[in-house]
C-alpha positions, -999 to +999 in steps of 0.1 A: +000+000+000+028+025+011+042+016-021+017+024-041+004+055-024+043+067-030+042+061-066+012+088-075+033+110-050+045+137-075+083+144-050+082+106-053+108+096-078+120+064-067+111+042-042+123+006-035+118-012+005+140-030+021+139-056+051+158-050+083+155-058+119+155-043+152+156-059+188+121-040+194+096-023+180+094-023+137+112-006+111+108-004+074+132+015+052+129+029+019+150+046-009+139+081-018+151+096-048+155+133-033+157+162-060+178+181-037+196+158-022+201+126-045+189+090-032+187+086+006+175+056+025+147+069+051+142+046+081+103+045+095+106+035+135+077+028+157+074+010+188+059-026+190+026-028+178+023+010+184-011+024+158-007+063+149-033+079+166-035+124+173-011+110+203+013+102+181+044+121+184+070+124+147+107+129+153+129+134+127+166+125+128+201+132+112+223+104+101+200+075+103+225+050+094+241+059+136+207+044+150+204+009+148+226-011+139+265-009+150+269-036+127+263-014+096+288+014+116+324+020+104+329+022+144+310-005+155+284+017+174+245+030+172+225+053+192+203+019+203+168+037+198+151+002+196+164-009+231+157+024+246+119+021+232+118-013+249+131+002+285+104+028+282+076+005+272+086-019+297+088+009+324+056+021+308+067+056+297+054+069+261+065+055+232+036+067+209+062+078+185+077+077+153+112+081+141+118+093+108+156+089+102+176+100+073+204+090+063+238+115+057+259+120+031+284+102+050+283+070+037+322+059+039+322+070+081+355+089+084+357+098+045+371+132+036+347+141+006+316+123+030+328+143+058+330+177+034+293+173+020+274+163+053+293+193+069+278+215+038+242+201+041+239+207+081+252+238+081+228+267+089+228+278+056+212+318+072+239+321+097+264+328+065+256+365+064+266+369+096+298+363+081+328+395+081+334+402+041+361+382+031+374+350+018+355+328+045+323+339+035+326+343-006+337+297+003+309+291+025+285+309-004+297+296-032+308+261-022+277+254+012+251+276-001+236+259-025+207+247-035+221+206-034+233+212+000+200+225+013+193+202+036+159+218+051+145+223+015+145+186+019+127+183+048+100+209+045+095+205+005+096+165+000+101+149+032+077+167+053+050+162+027+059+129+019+053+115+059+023+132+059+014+113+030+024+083+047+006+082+082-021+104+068-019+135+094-006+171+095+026+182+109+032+206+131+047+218+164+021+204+186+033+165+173+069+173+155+102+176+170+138+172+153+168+153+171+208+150+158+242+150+173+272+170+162+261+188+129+228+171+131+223+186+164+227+222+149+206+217+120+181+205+139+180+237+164+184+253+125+155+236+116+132+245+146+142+280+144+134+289+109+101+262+106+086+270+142+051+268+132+064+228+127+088+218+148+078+225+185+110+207+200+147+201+189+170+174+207+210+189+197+236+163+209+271+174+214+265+204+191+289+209+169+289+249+175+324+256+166+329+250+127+362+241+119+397+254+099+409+242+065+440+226+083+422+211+111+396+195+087+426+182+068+439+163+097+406+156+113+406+118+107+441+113+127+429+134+159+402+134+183+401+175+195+400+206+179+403+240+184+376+251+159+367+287+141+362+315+165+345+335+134+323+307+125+310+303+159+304+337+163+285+338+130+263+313+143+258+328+174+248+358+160+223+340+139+210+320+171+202+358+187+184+368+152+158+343+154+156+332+195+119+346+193+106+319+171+113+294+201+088+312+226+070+278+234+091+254+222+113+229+240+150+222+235+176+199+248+212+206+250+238+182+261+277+181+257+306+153+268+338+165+279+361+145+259+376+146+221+358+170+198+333+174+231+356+195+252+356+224+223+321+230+230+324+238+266+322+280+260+303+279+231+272+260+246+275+281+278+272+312+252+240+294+241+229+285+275+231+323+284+207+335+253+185+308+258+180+316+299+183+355+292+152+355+266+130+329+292+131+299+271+120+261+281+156+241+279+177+223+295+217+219+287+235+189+304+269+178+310+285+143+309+317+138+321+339+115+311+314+115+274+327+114+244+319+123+206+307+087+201+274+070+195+277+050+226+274+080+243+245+095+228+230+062+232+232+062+273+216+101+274+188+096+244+163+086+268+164+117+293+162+141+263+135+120+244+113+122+276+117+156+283+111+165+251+079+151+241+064+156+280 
């Protein structure tokens, strides 16, 4: 039926199913010729036996391959959203929910060219022209800005529309959120910030506020910290501050680590933190010591940010 539905869908270009398993709950994936972004497998997660009702609660999510199955990893390591669903359900806690996961451009794991274009299509394409003139922001316009790259054309033009197809419903802030880590934590606070009237809450993991420069990226895959780009966190920042009134009524979860690439974000989050509190915003920004920029970690602090977001 989904199938078939899909196929008079006029975003719809290409579609093909394939089987997979979890340890709870069911998952169907599919192949979705995007027109922005190319082919993208899409993962559909619900909780056992779960039926969509106006309860129901949709939450999309960045790099959908992380989620499931460390199998499939090029570091051996998921988020475990299936297990966690079965802790809740078995502690009785809400699962009404559905997890709409996309998968990155990253397909390779720690490849430089993957690496290069996910960076391009999570960045917050808007906070670019809070850029200084120069050479920084001529790159990031000519080489980020664009219209392959525009990752929330995606979502609100052909993915949105095509879920709503789907589980035959309306989207909007009152039963939509958006959740990623690193990048896919800032577009998803991107995301929620520019399409408030539909998403009413935004999980960011280990936010990757602090951009990064040419010669770090270069040697990125043979060390685990970074210093970062001052400017480039400052841009975004800046951006952040533009559109902070969009989030009156709207929740948002922060968290960081405070090892490898999570000890850079120590000042910029508590620059967040401070524009979030000063403008009376519902959030909440934890700390994990001794976390990491790893999957496992996210994994062991999903559950605390998917209840208080979605109660």
């Amino acid at each position: 039926m989904f199938f078939k539905v899909l196929l008079t869908f006029s975003i719809s270009i290409s579609i093909q199913t394939f089987a997979m398993s979890v340890s709870f709950g069911e998952l169907e994936t599919v192949s979705f010729k995007s027109k922005v972004l190319g082919e993208r497998k899409i993962h559909f997660f619900s909780s056992e036996g779960q039926i969509i009702n106006k309860e129901t609660t949709f939450i999309f999510f960045q790099d959908g391959q992380n989620l499931f199955d460390a199998e499939t990893m090029w570091r051996n390591q998921e988020w475990e959203i299936d297990e966690t669903f079965k802790k809740m359900h078995l502690k009785n806690l809400n699962t009404n929910i559905v997890i709409i996961a996309v998968n990155s451009a990253n397909k390779s794991g720690n490849g430089f060219l993957d690496n290069t274009k996910r960076y391009a299509e999570y960045f917050p394409k808007q906070s670019i022209s809070f850029f200084d003139k120069g050479f920084r922001k001529f790159a990031y316009k000519k080489f980020i800005d664009t219209y392959r790259f525009n990752y929330l054309n995606f979502l609100s033009e052909e993915l949105i529309p095509l879920v709503e197809e789907k589980f035959k419903t309306k989207l909007n802030k009152n039963n939509t959120g958006i959740m990623g880590a690193s990048m896919g934590g800032l577009i998803s606070l991107n995301a929620m910030l520019e399409y408030p009237e539909t998403f009413g809450f935004a999980g960011a993991f280990s936010t990757h506020w602090v951009g990064i420069q040419p010669l770090e990226y270069f040697v990125l895959p043979f060390r685990k910290r970074i210093e970062g780009d001052k400017l480039t966190t400052s841009a975004i920042k800046k951006y952040i501050e533009s559109r902070v009134v969009n989030l009156e009524n709207h929740k948002t979860y922060f968290d960081r680590g405070t090892q490898g690439l999570d000890a850079a974000y120590k000042n910029p989050q508590k620059e967040i933190d401070k524009i979030f509190s000063e403008n009376n915003l519902s959030f909440k920004s934890f700390i994990f010591e001794g976390h990491d920029h790893l999957e496992k970690d996210w994994a062991k602090r999903f559950e605390k940010a998917l209840i208080f977001l979605t109660n």
